[in-house]
C-alpha positions in Angstrom: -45.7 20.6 40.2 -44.9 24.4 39.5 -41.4 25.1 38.1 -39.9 26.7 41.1 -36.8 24.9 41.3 -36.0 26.3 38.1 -35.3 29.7 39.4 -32.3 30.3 41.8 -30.3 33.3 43.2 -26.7 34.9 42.9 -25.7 31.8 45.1 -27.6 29.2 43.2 -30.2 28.5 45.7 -33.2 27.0 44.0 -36.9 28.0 44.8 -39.2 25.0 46.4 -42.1 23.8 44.7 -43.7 22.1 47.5 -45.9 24.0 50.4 -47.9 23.0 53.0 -50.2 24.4 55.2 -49.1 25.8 58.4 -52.3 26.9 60.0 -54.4 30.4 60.4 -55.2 32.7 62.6 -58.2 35.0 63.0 -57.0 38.6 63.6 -59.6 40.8 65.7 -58.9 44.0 65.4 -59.4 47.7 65.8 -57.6 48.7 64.0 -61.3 50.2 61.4 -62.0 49.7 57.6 -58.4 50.9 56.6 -55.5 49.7 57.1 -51.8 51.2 56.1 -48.9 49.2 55.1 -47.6 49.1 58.6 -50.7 47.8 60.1 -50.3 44.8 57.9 -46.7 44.5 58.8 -47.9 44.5 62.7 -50.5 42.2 62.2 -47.5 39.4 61.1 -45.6 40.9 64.1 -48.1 39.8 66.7 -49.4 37.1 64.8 -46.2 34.7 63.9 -45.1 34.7 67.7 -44.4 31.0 68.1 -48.0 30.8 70.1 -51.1 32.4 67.4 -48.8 30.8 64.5 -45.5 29.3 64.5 -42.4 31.4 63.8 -40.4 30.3 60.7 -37.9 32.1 58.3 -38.8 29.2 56.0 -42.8 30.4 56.0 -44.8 32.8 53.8 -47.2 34.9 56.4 -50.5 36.1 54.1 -52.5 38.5 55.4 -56.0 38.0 54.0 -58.7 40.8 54.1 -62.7 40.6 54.3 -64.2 42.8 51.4 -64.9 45.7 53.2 -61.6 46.0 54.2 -59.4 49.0 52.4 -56.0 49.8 52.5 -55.1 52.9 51.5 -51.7 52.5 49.9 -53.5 51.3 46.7 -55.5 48.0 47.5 -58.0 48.0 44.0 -56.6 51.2 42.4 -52.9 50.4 42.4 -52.5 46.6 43.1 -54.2 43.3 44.3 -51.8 41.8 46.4 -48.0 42.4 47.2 -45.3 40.4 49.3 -42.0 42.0 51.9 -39.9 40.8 54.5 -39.3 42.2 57.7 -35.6 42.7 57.7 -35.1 42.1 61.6 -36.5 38.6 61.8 -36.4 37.7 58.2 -40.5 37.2 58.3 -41.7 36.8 54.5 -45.4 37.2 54.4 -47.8 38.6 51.7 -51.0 40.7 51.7 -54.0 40.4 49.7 -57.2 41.6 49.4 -60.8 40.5 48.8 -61.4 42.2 45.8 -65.3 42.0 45.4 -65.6 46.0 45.3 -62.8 46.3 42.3 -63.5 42.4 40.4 -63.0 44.3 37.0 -59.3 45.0 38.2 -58.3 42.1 40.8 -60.7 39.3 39.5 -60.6 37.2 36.0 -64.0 36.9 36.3 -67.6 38.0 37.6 -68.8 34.4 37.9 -66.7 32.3 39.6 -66.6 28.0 40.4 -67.5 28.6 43.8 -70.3 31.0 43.7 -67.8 33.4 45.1 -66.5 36.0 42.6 -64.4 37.6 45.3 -62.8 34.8 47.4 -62.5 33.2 44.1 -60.3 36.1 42.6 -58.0 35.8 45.9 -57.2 32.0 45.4 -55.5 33.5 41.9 -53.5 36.8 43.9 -52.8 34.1 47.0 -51.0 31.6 44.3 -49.4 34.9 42.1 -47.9 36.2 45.4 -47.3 32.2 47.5 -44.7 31.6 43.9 -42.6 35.1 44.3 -42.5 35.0 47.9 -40.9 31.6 47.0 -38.2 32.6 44.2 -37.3 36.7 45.7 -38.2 36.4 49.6 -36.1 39.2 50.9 -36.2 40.9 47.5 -32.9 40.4 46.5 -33.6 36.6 44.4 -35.1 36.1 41.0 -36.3 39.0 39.3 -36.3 39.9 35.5 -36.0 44.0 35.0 -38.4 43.9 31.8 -41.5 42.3 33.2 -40.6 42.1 37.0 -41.2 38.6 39.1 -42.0 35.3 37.7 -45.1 35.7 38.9 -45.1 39.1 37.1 -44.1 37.2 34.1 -47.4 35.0 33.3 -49.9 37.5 35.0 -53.3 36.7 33.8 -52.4 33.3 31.6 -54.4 30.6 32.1 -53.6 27.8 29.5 -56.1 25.3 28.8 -58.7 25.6 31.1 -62.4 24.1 31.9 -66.0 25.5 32.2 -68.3 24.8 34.9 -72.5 24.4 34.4 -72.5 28.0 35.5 -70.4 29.6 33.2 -67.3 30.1 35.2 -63.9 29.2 34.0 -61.0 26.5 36.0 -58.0 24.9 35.6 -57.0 23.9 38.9 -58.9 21.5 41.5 -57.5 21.8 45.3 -59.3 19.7 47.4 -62.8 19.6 46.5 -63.1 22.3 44.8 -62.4 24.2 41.1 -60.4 27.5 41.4 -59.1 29.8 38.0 -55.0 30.3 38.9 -52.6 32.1 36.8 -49.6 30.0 34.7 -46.0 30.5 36.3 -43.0 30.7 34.3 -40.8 27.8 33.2 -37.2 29.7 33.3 -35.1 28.3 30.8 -32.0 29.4 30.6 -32.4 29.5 26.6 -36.0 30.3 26.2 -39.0 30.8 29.0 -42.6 30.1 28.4 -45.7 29.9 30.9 -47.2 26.9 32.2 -49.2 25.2 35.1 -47.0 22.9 35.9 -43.3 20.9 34.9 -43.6 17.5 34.4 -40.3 15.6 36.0 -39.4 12.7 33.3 -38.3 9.5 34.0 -34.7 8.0 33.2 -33.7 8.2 29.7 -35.8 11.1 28.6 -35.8 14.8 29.1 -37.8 17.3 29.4 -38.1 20.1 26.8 -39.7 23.1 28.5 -42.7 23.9 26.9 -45.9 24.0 28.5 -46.9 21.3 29.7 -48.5 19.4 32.5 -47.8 15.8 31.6 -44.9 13.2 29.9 -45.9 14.7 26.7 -42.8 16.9 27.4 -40.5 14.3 27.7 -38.0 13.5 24.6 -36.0 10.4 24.8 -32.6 10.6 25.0 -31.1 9.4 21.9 -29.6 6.0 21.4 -26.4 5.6 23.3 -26.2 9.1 25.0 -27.5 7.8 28.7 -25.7 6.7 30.8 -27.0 7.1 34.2 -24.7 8.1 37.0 -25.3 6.6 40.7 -26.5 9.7 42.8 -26.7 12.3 39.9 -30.2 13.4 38.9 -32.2 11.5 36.3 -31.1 11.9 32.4 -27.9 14.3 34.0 -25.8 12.6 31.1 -28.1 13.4 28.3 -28.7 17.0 29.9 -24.9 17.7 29.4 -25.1 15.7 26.2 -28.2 17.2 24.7 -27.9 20.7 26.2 -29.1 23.0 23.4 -32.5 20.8 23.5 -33.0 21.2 27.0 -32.8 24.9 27.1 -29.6 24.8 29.3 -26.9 26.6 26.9 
């Protein structure tokens, strides 16, 4: 599961690390080949009205963008995707791009696991902007002023990752099919690291923070240190216990 729950806000709201998929909607427009920042914005205006989509202040909105599609506030030359809010509904939605015409910029790779370099490089931008949207909604949540979101923080970190017969790197299958996505950061409070995923341990063990994606991240609480309490989360004792080995301090 990604680490979201790990990052939480001046009133200790945590981040979810579970999404599901709401639905799409196929936006005919004419509005031409280039679009401003507003046009996007008015797209998830007339879009998320409770009939084309549902209308939810617990949603992310992504506009997604065929390759021929520009947008002149810096699609390719500045940036590959970006997230906002509209303030008068609290809307959070997300914009990015098919970056076939700029994959030395917005893509990890010319040959990708699909046979679709472009579409492959969104599936990374979708996931880099889905995890901020998630921990700084209305921009005012989790955000580091050295290196910027957490999905700023692991940018183009892949961890351990797979090759395909056609040359094109993975780490990730969703559904059927083999996609290259960035790591997301593991915020401890002590140290922070990047990773695919955080494995939850069972009962009597903890887990250590470093990247990992299975129980090999679990330590076992030592001998007579656990003592589980009804309705507290797993390990809690040895978390207060063992606190400087958890990160927490």
């Amino acid at each position: 599961m990604l680490a979201l729950n790990l990052f939480t806000d001046s009133n200790s709201n945590t981040g979810s690390s579970t999404v599901t998929y709401g639905g799409a909607y196929h936006y005919g427009t004419d509005l031409g080949q280039s679009l401003s920042d507003a046009n996007i914005k008015n797209i998830v205006l007339d879009t998320a009205d409770g009939i084309k989509l549902p209308k939810s202040t617990n949603a992310v909105y992504f506009v997604l963008t065929s390759a021929e599609i520009a947008v002149h506030s810096g699609f390719c030359s500045g940036y590959c995707g970006w997230h906002n809010f509209i303030s008068l509904d609290n809307l959070v939605y997300a914009f990015v791009g098919n970056p076939t015409k700029c994959l030395n910029g917005c893509a990890a790779q010319s040959v990708s696991p699909n046979g679709d370099a472009g579409v492959d490089g969104m599936a990374n931008v979708i996931m880099h902007e889905l995890i901020e949207a998630i921990t700084d909604p209305l921009l005012n949540g989790w955000y580091n002023d050295g290196d910027g979101e957490n999905g700023d923080e692991c940018s183009w970190t892949w961890g351990p990752y797979n090759v395909s017969s056609n040359g094109a790197a993975w780490n990730m299958k969703i559904g059927e099919r083999y996609f290259l996505i960035q790591q997301t950061l593991l915020n401890g409070k002590k140290t922070a690291s990047c990773a695919q995923s955080y494995y939850t341990c069972p009962a009597g063990y903890y887990n250590n923070l470093k990247p990992s994606q299975g129980p090999q991240s679990c330590v076992a609480c030592p001998v007579n240190t656990y003592n589980p309490t009804p309705g507290k989360a797993e390990s809690s004792s040895c978390l207060r216990k063992y606190h400087k080995e958890c990160n927490l301090d």
